[in-house]
N, C-alpha and C positions, 0 to 999 in steps of 0.2 A: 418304696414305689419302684415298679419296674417299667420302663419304657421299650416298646419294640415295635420297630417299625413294622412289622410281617404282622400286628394285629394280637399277638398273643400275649401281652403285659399288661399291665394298666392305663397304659397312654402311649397314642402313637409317635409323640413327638415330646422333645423335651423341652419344650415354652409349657407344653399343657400342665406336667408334673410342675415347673418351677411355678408355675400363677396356685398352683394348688396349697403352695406353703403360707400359712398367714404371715397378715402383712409385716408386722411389725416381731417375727421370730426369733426367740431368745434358745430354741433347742436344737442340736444338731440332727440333720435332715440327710439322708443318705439317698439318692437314686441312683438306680443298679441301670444300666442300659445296651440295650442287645446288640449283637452286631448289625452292622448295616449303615448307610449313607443317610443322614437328617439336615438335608438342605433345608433349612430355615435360619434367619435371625435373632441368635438367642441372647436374650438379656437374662442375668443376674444381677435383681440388686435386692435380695434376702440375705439376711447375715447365716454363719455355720451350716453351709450349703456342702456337701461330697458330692461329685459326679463321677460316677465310678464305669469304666466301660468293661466289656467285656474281652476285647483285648485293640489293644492300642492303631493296631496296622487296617484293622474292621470296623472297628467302631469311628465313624470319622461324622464331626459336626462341621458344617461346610455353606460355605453364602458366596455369591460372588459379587459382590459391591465392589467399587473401583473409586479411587480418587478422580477421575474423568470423564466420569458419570453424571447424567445432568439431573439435577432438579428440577421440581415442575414449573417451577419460577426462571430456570433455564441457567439458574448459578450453579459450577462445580460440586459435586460431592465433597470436595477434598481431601485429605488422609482421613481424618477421623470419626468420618460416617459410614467411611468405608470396612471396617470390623464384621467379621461374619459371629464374632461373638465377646458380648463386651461384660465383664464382672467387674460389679460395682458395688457390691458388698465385703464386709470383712469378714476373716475367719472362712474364707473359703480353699475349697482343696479338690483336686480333680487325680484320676488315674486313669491311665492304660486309655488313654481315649488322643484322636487325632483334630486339632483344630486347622481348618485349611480356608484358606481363601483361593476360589477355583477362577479368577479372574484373567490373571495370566501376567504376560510382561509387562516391567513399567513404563517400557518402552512405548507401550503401546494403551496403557489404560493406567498408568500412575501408580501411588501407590496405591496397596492393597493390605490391609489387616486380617492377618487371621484371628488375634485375639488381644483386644483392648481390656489392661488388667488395672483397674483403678479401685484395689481393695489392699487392707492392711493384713499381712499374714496370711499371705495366699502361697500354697501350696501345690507344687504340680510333679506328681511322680509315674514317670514310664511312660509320658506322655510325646506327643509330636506335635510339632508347629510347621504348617507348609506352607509359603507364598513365595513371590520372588522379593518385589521392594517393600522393605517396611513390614516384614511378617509379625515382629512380636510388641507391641506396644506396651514398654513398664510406663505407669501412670505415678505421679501427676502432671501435666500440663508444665511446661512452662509458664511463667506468671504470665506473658504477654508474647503475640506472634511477632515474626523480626519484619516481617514484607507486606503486610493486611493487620485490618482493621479485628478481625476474629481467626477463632481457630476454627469452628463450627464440629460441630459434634457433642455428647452429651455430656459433656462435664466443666464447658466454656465457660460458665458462670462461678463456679463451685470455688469456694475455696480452697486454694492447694495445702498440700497434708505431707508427709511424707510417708511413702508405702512401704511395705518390709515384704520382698519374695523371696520362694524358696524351690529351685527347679532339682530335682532329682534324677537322673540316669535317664534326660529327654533327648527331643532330637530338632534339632531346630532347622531351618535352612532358608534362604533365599538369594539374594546378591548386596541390592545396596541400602546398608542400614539397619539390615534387618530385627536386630535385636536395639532397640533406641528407648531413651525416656527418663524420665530424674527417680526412679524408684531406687533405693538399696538392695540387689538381686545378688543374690548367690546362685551359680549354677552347677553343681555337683558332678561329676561323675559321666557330663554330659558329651553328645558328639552336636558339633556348628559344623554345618556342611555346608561352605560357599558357593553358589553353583555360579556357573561359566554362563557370560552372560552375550545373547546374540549380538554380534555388529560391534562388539565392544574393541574390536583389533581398529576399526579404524573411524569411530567414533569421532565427532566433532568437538564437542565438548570434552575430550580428553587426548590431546594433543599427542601427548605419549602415545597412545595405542595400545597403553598397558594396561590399562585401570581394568578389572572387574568388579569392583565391590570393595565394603567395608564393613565388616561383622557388625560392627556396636558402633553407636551415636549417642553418649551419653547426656544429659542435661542436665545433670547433678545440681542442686544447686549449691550455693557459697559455703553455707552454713551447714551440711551434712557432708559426715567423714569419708561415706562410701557410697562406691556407686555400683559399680558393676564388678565381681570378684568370680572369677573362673576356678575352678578346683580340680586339678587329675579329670579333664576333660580334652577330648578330641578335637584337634581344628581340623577338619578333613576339606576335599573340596576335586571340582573338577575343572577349575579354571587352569588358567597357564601357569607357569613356575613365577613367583615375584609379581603376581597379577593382583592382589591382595590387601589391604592394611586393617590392621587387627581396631581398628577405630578410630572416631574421628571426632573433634569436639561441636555436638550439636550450641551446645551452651557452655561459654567461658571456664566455668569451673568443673568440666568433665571430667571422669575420675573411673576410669577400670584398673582392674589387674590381670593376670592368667597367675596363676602359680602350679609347678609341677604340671601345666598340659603339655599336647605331645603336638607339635605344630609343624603342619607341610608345610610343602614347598614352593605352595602356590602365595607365602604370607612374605610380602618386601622386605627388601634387605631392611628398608627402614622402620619397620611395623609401624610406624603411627604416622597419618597423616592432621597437617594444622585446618583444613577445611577453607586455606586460603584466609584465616584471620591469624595472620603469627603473633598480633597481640596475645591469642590466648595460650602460648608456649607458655607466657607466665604464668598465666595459672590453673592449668590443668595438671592433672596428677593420672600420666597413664603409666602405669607401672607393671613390671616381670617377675619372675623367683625362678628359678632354676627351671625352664620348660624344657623341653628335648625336642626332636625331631628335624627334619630339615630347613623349617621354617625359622627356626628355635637362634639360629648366630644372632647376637649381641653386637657383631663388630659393628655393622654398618647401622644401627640402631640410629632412631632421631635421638639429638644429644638434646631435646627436653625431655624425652622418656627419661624414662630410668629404673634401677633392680632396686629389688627390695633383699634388707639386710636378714639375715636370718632372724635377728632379733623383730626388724619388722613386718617380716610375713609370721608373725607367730600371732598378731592382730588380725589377721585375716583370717582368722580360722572362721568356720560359717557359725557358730554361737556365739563370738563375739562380735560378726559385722552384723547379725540381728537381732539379738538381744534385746536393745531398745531401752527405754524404763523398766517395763513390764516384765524381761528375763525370758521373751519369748525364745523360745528352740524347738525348732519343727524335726530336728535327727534327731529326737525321740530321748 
């Protein structure tokens, strides 16, 4: 199936292609999609789905929902209706295409989703993710919210699963949070670009005047080994030097790594921050391996981080953090 919005494919839009797969699909489904802007709200939730663009900077799928955004009952949106495109099937795989939430700052409209991934062995190579707060949502859920009564969004009810993602040579970017969620994600070969976030020098709620952002909020839960593992990827950014932290524990048992990336200078002396529960220094697991750059010194490190030994970043390799049962390995 080819989608193109100028009218010359089989479908203008790529809801129209996705409703065309039967319901219940056991075969892999490939749609090819032309350059061009497809402002709509796309759901996936057909299994062995490829959306394949035509090049990643052109082809952009894009919504602009907002957590601050009202209902017609006049209740908030909140994060997680906010998604301009949400996959909810497994065995899905996307390329060369840009997922963007065009809503703006959270300063000013909350967060904003560009793509809610609530599917097992999901695949995304050469791909973009744009928003400011909250751009990349790995799924599942937390089992319960910390502050309300719901999460609201499409997956409230569902039993949580654990997901297995796999990001390839993408490019992610926002300010606060923006990569968050209890999935096991690998991210390959990729560039996080933290952008510099307005009014953030003299902010109220950050007494410092330092804070712009924090890559990753992971929610890992207890009982899964990994959460988020970086590989020979870029931390770029265009906030101030030490304006930074490489994550922060959404849920107690939050768990990333970087190993071998190359990290500015915009990432704190102490790369991790506790989110203001120091209970959870005990039990999160935010861990390094030899990264380089200027962000990269060790000294001033929070002393509940910590490096990982050679012997154990050799666990971290991306076939071993997804694996699974099943021996999945999406690098071929």
């Amino acid at each position: 199936m080819i989608v193109a919005a100028d009218g010359s494919g089989d479908f203008r839009t790529v809801q129209e292609a996705l409703d065309r797969i039967p319901e219940h699909n056991a075969e892999g489904v490939v749609i090819y999609i032309k350059n061009g802007v497809y402002k709509e709200k796309i759901h996936v939730e057909k299994p062995h789905v490829t959306l394949i663009g035509e090049s990643a900077e052109q082809t952009i799928l894009t919504y602009d929902d907002y957590a601050k955004k009202k209902l017609p009952n006049g209740e908030d949106y909140e994060t997680f209706r906010s998604y301009s495109v949400f996959i909810g099937a497994d065995d899905f795989t996307a390329e060369r295409l840009t997922f963007r939430n065009a809503a703006g700052r959270g300063g000013q409209v909350g967060q904003a989703v560009a793509a809610y991934v609530d599917g097992d062995r999901a695949v995304f190579r050469g791909c973009r993710f744009l928003s400011y707060q909250d751009t990349l949502f790995t799924a599942p859920l937390p089992p319960a919210p910390a502050k309300r009564a719901l999460f609201g969004g499409p997956r409230e009810l569902a039993p949580r699963r654990n997901t297995r993602q796999y990001y390839e040579q993408c490019y992610i970017e926002g300010d606060i949070d923006f990569i968050f969620g209890s999935a096991t994600a690998v991210f390959d070969r990729c560039e996080i670009f933290s952008k510099r976030r307005e009014g953030a020098e003299d902010a109220s709620e950050f007494p410092s005047g330092r804070i712009h952002g924090w890559l990753t909020a992971p929610s890992t839960p207890e009982d899964v080994r990994f959460g988020y593992v970086f590989h020979d990827s870029r931390i770029t950014s265009d906030a101030p030097a030490q304006s930074v932290y490489l994550g922060r524990p959404w849920r107690s048992y939050a768990k990333a790594a970087f190993l071998n990336c190359w990290l500015g200078g915009h990432i704190a002396a102490a790369g991790w921050d506790n989110w203001g529960k120091p209970e959870s220094e005990r039990t999160t697991a935010f861990r390094e391996y030899r990264n380089t750059g200027p962000g990269a010194d060790i000294a001033g490190r929070a002393a509940w981080s910590g490096q990982l030994s050679e012997e154990e970043a050799e666990s971290y390799a991306a076939a071993k953090v997804l694996a699974g049962s099943d021996g999945w390995n999406p690098l071929g």
